[in-house]
N, C-alpha and C positions, 0 to 999 in steps of 0.2 A: 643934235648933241651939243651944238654950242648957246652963247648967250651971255652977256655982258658981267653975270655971277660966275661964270665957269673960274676955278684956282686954276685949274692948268689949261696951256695952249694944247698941249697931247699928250696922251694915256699910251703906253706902250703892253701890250699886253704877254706877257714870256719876255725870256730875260738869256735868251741862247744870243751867239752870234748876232743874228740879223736883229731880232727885238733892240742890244745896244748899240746895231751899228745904226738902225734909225732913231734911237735916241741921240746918240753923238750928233749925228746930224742934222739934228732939229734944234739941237743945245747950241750947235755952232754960230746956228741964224739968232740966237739970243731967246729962242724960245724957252719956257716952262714947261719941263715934260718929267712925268713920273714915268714909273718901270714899275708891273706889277708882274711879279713872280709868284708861282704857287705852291713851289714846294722851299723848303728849307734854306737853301742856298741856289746862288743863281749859275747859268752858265749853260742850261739845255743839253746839248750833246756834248759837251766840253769841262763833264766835272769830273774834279780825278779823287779817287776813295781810299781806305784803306780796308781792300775787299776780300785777303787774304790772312795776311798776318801782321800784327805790327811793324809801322818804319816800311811796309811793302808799300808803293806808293801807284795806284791801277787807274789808268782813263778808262771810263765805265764807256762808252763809244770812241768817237774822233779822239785819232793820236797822231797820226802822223797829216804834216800841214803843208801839202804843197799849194794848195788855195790860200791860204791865209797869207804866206808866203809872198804869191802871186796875186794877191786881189790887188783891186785901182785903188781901192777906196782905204784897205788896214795898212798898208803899206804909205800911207799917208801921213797919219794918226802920231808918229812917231810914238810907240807904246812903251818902247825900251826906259821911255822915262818912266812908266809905270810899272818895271819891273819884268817885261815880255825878255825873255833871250831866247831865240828857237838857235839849237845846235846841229849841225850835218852830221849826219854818219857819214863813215868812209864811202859807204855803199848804198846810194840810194834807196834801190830795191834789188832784189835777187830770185830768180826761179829756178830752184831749183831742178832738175830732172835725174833719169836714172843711173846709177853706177857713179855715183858724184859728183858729175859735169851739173851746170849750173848758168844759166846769161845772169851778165851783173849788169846793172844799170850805173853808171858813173856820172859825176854833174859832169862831166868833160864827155863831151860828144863824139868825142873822136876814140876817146880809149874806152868808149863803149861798144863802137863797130868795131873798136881793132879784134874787139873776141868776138866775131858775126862769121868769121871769114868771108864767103865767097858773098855774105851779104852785108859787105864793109859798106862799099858805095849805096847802096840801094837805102840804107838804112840813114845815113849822113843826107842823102836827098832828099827822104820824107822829111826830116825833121831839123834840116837846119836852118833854113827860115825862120818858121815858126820859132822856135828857140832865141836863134838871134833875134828876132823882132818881137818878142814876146812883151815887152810893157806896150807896144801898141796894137797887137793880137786879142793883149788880156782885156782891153777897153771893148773889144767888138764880143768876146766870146762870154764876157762876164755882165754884158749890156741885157740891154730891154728890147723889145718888138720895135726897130726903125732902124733908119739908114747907115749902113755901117760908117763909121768915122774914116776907115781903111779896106775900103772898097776890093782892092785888088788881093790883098791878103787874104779879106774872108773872102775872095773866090776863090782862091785856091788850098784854104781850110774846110769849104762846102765840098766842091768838089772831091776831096777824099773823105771828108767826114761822113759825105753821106753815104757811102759803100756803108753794106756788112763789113764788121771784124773778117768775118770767113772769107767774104770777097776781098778785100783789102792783102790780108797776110797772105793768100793765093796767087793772088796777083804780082806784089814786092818781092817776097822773099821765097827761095827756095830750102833754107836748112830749119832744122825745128826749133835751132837755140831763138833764132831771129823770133819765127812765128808766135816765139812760146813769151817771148819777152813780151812783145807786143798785144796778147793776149792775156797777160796778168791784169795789163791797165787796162783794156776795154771790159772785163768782166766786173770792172767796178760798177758799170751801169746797171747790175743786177737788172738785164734784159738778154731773153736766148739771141748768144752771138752771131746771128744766121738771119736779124733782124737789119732791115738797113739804121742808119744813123751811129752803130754801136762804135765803128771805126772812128767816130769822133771824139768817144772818153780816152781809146789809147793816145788819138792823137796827144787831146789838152795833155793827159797825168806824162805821156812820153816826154812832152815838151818841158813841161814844167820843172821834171828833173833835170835839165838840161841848163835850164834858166831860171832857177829861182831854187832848184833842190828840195830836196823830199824832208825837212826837217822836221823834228818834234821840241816842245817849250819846255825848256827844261824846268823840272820841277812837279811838269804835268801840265796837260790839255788847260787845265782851269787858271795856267795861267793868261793863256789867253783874255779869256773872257774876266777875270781878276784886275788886268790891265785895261783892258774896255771900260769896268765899271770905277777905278781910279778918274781916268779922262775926264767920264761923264759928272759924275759928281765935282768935280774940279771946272768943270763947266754951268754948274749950277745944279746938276739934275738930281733926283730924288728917286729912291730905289726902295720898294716895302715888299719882303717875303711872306709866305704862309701868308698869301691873298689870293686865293681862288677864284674864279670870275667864271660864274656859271650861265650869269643873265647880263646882259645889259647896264643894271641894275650895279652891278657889282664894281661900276666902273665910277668914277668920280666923274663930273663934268666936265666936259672940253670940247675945243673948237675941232678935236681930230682924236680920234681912237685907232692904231693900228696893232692888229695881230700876227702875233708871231707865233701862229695856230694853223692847224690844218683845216681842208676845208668845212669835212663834218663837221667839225670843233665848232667853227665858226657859225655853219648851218643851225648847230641846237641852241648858240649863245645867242645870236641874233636876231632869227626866222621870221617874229614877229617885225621886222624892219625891212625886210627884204623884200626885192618884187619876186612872186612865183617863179617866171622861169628862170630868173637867175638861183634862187631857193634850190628849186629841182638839178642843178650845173652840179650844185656845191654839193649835192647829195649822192649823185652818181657819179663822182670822183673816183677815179682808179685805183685804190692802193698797191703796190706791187710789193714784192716777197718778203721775208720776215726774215732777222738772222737769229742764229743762237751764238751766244759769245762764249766765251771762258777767259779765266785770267787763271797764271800760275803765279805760287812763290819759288822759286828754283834755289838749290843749292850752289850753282853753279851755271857757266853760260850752255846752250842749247849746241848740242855736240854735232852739228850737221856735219854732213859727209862733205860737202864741199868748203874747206876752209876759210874761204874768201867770202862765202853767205855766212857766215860769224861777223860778220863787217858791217850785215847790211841792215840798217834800221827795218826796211820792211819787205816779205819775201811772199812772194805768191805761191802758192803748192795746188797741183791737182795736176801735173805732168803736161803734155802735149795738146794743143788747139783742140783735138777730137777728141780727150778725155774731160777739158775742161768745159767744153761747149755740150757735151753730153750732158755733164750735171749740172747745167744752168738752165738749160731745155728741161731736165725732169725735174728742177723746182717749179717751175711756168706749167707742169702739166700738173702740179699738186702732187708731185713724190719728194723721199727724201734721201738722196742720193747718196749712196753707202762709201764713196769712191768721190769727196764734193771739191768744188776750188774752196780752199782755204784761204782766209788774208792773215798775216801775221806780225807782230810790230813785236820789235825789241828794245824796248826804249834803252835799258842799262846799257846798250855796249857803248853810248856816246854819252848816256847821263846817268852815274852812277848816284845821282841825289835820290832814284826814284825807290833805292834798296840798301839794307844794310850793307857794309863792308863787305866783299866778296859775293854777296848773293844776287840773286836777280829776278826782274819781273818778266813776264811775257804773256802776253795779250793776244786773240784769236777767234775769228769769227766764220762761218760758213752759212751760207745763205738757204731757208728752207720756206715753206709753202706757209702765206702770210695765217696769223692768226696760231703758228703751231707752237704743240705743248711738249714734242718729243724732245730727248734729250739727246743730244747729238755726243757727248761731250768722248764717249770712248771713240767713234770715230772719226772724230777730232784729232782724238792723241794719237790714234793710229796713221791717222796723215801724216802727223809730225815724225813720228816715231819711221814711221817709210824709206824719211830724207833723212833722219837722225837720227840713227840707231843706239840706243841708251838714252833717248831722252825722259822717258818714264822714272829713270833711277835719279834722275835729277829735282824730281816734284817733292816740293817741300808741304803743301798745300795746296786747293785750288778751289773758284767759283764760277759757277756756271748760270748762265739768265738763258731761258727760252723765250722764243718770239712773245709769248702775251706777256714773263715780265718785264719783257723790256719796255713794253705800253705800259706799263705798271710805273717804272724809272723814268719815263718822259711819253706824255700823254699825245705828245705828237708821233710818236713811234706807231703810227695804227697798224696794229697785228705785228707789231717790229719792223714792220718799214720803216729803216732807220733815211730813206732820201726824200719824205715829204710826200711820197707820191708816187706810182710806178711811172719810168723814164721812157714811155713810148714817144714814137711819132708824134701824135696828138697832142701829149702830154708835154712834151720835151720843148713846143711850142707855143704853148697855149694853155698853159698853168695860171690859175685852177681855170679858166677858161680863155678860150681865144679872143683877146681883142687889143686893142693897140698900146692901151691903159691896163693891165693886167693886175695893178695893184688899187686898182680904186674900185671899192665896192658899190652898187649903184644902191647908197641909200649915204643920208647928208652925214659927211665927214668921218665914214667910214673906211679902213683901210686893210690889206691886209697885204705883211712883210717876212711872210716865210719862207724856206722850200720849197713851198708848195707856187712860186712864183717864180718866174727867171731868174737868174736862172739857172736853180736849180739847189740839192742839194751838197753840202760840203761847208765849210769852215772859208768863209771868205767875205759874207756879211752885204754881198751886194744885191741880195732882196732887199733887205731891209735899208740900204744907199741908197736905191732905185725908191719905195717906196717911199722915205721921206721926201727925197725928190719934187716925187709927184705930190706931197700934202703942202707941202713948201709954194708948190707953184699955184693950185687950186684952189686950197683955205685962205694961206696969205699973201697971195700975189707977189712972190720974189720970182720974178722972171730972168735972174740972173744968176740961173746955177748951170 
């Protein structure tokens, strides 16, 4: 790929999180690096649209940012000069359950067990380490395949991470508000929670609200990625839309190309450059489940039954460990679950820029068998409608994507897998395959910086930190990062 003609040092390919968090930091070391994006405007999982009605302002995926929050690497960046403001809700998250009661997740850790009752301590125990120690947690947990920096912490992060959800909340807690809290955040691994490993997403999301808070960027998700592409061109970099990169070919010269692509992706654009059995890794990649989304315009705010989940930027539904773990097991068997865990973001109650005067947005996704075209969207509103009786008289408008358009909206969604990848065992370690180096492709100066790498998916950009990392060290021998 290289050669003493090449214009740029490196070619970024996608323009989500991670594509400019390994721009940034290639920009840093004083490199020349382009950002090649394919569709219209940049930002991957983090653009926000007007998908409803006018002045409605809708993050089409990622909205709420406890990674982004919480990464080593964006929390670095200082973006705020670029225009980043992330705001807290009162309420981090909130689960609702039946007859109004409700677990609310507070950035205060303690007045979040005060409403656990008999699992006040229990709950304060998992999680106040972690919490308190969490900018030196975030270095091990947001790291690559080697030695942890903070040894003793991720042993006692492994050691409950790797329980099941199922085993975990069985084991800690005895009442359902507790189990049900803690099982909002682990179903984000969109893996059936009966799998080990899954105890480790409640862990991180538990923690993070604790210590960094659940916030959303006001304005919308794309200000994020808006702020990123500020930095970078302020740093010299160069950024070209509506450039498609089908081949090789499509790529200007340079000493390092990395992708901010999944692995297929990279499988048909490359193939010819690859060795076979690595070829064959990148083809038998796992996709895991797909979601359908919906956005509304609302007239008014979302009338739940529990007063206090009015507070909360984001609210899990699908009631109890065994209701919710049932329909996360019947997405993994290829059904679509009439009764599903819902995720739901409010952005207006803390940033009313995202909606006219009085009115408001709300955003909502439930996870279904990858690849699917059903429309999920009345049993959507009937979820809502469950916890929030009159929410339907509130819709002003609404839009709805099924799993294939979401692959449609970001080509890295395969089948709507909105995390890169499905989150197994294998997977969770050893993305797109196992090996120590997980982002260097074995063909000369090839790279790749997505989700689909440690680790993992989310809004936090340390694929793409990790990746340039390692282009840093092995193209241009800076051994001082």
């Amino acid at each position: 790929m290289g050669g003493s003609e090449n214009h740029y040092d490196a070619v970024v390919v996608g323009s989500g999180p991670n594509g400019l968090s390994a721009a940034i930091r290639l920009s840093q070391d004083g490199l020349k690096v382009l950002v090649l994006e394919a569709k219209e405007t940049i930002g991957g999982g983090t653009r926000t649209i007007e998908l409803t009605e006018p002045g409605f302002l809708h993050d089409v995926c990622s909205a709420v940012h406890p990674t982004a929050a919480g990464s080593p690497f964006l929390s670095t960046l200082e973006l705020d000069k670029f225009g980043l403001e992330f705001i807290q809700p009162e309420i981090a998250y909130a689960h609702p359950l039946e007859d109004g009661d409700a677990a609310l997740a507070y950035r205060s850790l303690e007045k979040t067990a005060e409403g656990l009752g008999v699992d006040k301590e229990a709950y304060i125990k998992l999680y106040d380490e972690f919490a308190g120690d969490w900018s030196y947690l975030s270095q091990d947990i947001f790291g690559s395949l080697r030695i942890p920096k903070h040894p003793l912490l991720m042993a006692k992060f492994g050691w409950y991470g790797m329980f099941s959800a199922k085993l975990l909340v069985n084991s800690l807690f005895k009442t359902e508000k507790a189990k049900a809290l803690f099982t909002g955040c682990a179903a984000h691994s969109i893996v059936p929670l009966t799998r080990s490993f899954t105890a480790s997403f409640g862990l991180v999301l538990g923690a993070s609200a604790h210590a960094v808070g659940w916030p959303v960027a006001k304005g919308g998700s794309a200000s994020i990625t808006q702020a990123m592409a500020g930095l970078f061109r302020s740093l010299g970099g160069e950024i070209v839309t509506n450039h498609m990169v089908a081949s090789l070919s499509d790529i200007p010269t340079a000493k390092a190309v990395l992708f901010d692509l999944t692995p297929h992706q990279i499988a048909r654009i490359a193939a010819n450059k690859l060795p076979k059995g690595y070829l064959n890794k990148l083809r038998n990649y796992k996709y895991g489940p797909g979601t359908f989304k919906m956005d509304w315009a609302l007239s008014e705010p979302v009338p739940w039954l529990n007063e206090a989940a009015r507070k909360a930027g984001t609210l899990h539904l699908g009631g109890n460990f065994h209701q919710i773990a049932k329909a996360e097991q019947a997405v993994w068997d290829g059904e679509h679950p009439e009764h599903p865990y819902v995720l739901v973001s409010q952005p207006t109650v803390c940033d009313p820029s995202r909606a006219p005067k009085g009115k408001h947005t709300l955003w909502a996704y439930c996870h279904v068998p990858n690849g699917s075209e059903k429309d999920m969207s009345r049993i959507i509103e009937d979820q809502i409608e469950h916890y929030a009786p009159g929410f339907k008289d509130t819709i002003i408008s609404k839009h709805t994507m099924h799993a294939m358009e979401m692959e449609q909206y970001n080509f890295n969604y395969i089948g709507g897998d909105i995390n890169g990848g499905a989150q197994t065992i294998t997977q969770l370690f050893g993305r797109p395959v196992l090996k120590w180096n997980p982002y260097k492709i074995p063909s000369d100066g090839l790279y790749i910086c997505s989700s689909s790498t440690p680790p993992g998916g989310g809004v936090h950009g340390m694929s793409g930190y990790h990746a340039a990392q390692s282009v840093l060290k092995n193209e241009f021998h800076i051994s001082k990062i």
